[in-house]
PASEBA-1860 file (N, C-alpha, C; in nm, 3 decimals):
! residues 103
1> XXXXXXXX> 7.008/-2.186/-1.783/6.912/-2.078/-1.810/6.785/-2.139/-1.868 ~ 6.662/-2.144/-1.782/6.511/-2.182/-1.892/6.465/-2.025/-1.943 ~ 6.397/-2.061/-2.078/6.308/-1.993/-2.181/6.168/-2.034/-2.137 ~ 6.134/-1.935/-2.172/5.979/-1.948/-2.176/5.910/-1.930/-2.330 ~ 5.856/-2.062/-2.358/5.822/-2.082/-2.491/5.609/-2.042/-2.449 ~ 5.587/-1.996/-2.554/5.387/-2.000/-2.568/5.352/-2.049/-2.691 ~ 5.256/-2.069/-2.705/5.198/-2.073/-2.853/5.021/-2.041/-2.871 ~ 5.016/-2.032/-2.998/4.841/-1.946/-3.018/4.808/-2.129/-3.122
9> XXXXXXXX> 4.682/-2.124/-3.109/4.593/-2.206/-3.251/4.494/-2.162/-3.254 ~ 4.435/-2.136/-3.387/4.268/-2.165/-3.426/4.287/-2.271/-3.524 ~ 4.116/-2.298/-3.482/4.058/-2.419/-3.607/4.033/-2.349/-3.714 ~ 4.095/-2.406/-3.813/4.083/-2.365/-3.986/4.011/-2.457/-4.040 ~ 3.927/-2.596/-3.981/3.832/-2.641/-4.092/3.863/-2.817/-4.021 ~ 3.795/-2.926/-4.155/3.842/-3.037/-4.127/3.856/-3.107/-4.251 ~ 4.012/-3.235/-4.233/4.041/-3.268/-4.289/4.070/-3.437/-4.277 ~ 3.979/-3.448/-4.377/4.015/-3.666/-4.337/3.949/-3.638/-4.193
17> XXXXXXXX> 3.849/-3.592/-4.188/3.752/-3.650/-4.045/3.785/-3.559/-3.942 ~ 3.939/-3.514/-3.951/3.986/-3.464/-3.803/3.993/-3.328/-3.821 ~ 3.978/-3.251/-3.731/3.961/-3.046/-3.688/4.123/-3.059/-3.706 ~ 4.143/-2.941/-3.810/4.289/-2.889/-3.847/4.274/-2.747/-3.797 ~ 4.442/-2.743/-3.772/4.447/-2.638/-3.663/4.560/-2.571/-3.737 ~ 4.556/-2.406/-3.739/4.693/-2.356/-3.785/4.750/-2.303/-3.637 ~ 4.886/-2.337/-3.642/4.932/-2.319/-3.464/5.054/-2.214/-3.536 ~ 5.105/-2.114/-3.419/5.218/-2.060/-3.358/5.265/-2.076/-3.260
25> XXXXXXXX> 5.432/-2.090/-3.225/5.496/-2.106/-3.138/5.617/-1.977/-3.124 ~ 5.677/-1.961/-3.019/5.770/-1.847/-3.000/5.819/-1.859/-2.868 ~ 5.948/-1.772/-2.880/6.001/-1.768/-2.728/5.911/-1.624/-2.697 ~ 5.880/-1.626/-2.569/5.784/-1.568/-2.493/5.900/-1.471/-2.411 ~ 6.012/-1.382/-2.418/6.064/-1.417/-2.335/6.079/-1.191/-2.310 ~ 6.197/-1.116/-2.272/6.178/-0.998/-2.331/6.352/-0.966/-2.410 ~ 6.325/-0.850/-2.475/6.415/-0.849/-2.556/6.575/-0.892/-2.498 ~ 6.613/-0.857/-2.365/6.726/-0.895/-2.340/6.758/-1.047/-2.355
33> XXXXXXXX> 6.688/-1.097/-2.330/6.688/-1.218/-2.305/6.710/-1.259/-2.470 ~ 6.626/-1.237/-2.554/6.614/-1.256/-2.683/6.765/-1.261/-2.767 ~ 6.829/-1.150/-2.707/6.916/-1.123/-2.763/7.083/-1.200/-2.732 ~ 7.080/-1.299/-2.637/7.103/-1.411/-2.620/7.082/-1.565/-2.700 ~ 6.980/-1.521/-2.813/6.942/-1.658/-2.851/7.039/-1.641/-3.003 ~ 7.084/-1.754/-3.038/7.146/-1.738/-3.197/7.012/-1.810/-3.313 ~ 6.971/-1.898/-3.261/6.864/-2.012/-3.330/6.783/-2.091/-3.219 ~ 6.620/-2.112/-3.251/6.562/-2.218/-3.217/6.524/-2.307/-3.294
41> XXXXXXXX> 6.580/-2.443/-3.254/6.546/-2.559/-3.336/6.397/-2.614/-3.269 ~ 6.347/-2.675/-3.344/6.188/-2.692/-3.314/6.214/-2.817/-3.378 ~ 6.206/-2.975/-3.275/6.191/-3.080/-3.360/6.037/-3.131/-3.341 ~ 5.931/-3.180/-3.424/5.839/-3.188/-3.431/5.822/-3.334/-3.445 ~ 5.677/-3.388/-3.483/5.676/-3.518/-3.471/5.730/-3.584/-3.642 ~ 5.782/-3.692/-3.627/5.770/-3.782/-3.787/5.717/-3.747/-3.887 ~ 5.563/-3.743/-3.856/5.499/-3.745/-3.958/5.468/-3.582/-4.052 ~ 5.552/-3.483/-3.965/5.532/-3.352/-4.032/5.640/-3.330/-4.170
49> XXXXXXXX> 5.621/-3.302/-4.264/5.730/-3.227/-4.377/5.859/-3.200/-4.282 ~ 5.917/-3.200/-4.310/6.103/-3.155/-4.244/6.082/-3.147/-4.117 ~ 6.072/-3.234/-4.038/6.070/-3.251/-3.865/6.144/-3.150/-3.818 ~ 6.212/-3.105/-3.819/6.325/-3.064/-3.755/6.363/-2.876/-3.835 ~ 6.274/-2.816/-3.751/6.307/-2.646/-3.815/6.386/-2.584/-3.760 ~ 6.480/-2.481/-3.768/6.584/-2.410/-3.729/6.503/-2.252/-3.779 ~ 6.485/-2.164/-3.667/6.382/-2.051/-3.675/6.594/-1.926/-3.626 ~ 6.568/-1.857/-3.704/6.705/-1.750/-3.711/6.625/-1.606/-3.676
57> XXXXXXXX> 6.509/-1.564/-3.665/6.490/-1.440/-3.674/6.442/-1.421/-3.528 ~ 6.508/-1.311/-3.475/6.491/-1.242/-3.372/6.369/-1.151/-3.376 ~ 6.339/-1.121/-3.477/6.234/-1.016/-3.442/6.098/-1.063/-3.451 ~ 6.108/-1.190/-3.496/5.988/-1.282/-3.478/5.972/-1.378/-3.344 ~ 6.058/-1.342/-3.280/6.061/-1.400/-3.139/6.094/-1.591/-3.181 ~ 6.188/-1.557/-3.276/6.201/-1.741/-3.291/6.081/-1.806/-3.327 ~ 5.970/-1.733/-3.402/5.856/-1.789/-3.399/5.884/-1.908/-3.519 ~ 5.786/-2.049/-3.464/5.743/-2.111/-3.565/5.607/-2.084/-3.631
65> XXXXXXXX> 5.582/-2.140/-3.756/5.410/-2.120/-3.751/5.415/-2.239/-3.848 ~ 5.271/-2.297/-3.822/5.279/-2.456/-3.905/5.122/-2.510/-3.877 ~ 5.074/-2.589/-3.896/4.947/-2.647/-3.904/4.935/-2.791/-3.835 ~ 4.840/-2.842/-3.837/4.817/-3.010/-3.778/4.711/-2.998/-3.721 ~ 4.630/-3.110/-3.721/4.499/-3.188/-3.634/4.507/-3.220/-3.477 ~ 4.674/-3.226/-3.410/4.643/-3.272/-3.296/4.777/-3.207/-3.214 ~ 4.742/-3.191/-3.090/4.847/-3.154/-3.014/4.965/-3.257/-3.008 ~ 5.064/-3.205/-2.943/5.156/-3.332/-2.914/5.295/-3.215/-2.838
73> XXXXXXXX> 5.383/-3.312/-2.805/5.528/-3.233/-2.721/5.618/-3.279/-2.816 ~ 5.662/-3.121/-2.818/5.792/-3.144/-2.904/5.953/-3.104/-2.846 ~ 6.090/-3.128/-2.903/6.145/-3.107/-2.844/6.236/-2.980/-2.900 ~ 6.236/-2.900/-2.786/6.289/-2.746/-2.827/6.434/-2.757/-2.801 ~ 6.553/-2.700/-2.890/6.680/-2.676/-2.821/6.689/-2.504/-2.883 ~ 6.733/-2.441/-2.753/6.797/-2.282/-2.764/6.938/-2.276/-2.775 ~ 6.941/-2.248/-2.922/7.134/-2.282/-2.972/7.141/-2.088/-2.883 ~ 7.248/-2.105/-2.806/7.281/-1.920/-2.777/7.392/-1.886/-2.836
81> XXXXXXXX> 7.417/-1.753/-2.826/7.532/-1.684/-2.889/7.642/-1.735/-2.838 ~ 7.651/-1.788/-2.705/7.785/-1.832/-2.645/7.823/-1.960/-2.688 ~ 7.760/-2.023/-2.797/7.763/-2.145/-2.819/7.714/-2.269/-2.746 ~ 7.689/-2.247/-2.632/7.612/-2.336/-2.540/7.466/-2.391/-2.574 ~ 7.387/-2.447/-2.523/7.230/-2.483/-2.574/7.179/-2.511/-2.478 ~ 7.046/-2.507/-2.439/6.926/-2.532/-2.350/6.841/-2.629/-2.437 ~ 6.820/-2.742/-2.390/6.686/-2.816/-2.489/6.555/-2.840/-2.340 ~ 6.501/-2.833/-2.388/6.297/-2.864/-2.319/6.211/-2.906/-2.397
89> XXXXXXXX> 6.152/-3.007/-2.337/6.038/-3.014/-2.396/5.877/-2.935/-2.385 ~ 5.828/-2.938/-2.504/5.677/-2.793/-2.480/5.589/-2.897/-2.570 ~ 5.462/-2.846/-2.499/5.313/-2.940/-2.500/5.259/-2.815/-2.591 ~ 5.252/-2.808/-2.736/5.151/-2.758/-2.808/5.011/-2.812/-2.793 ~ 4.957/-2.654/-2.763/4.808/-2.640/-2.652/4.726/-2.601/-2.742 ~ 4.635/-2.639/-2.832/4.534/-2.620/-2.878/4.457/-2.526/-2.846 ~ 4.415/-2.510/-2.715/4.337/-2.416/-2.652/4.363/-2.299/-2.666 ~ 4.513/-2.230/-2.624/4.488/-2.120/-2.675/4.498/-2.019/-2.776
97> XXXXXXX> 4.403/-1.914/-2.784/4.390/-1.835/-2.874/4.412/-1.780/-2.939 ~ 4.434/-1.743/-3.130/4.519/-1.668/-3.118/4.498/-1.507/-3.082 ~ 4.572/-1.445/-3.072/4.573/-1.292/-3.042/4.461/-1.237/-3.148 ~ 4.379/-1.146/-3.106/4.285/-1.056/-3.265/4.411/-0.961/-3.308 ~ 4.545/-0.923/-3.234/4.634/-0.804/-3.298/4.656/-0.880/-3.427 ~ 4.704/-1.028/-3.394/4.756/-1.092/-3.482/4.673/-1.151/-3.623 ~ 4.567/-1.150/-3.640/4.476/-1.205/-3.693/4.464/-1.158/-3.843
END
């Protein structure tokens, strides 16, 4: 089974030279589907605070939310209710926007 993961960024300023970005990530997906997921683990790069997040809430669509200066691919695993898992990798995109609902 693939997920469909998205994510939003804006620039919040600069830091040590480089454009810092506050980013969101989420499964993109609709509620049935959702309701299939038990946890998304979100492993991120090294150099972030606790690499490795475990997101439990469904009604946030598994969302992460977190900050950084630069894009990069991270690696996603979808723990499901059946105990099984899906892992992918996703290219956090700078570019896009976040939502004004969300703002």
């Amino acid at each position: 089974m693939k997920f469909i993961f998205n994510n939003y960024a804006r620039l919040t300023g600069t830091l040590r030279d480089k454009k810092w970005y506050e980013w969101k990530i989420f499964l993109d997906e609709p509620e049935d589907k959702l309701n299939l997921v038990k946890s998304v683990e979100y492993r991120l790069g090294r150099t972030f605070p606790n690499p490795i997040r475990v997101i439990e809430d469904r009604a946030s669509r598994f969302a992460l939310e977190s900050s950084g200066w630069g894009e990069f691919t991270m690696l996603i695993i979808v723990h499901l209710m059946d105990g099984s898992e899906e892992r992918m990798p996703y290219l956090l995109d700078f570019s896009k926007p976040w939502p004004a609902e969300e703002n």
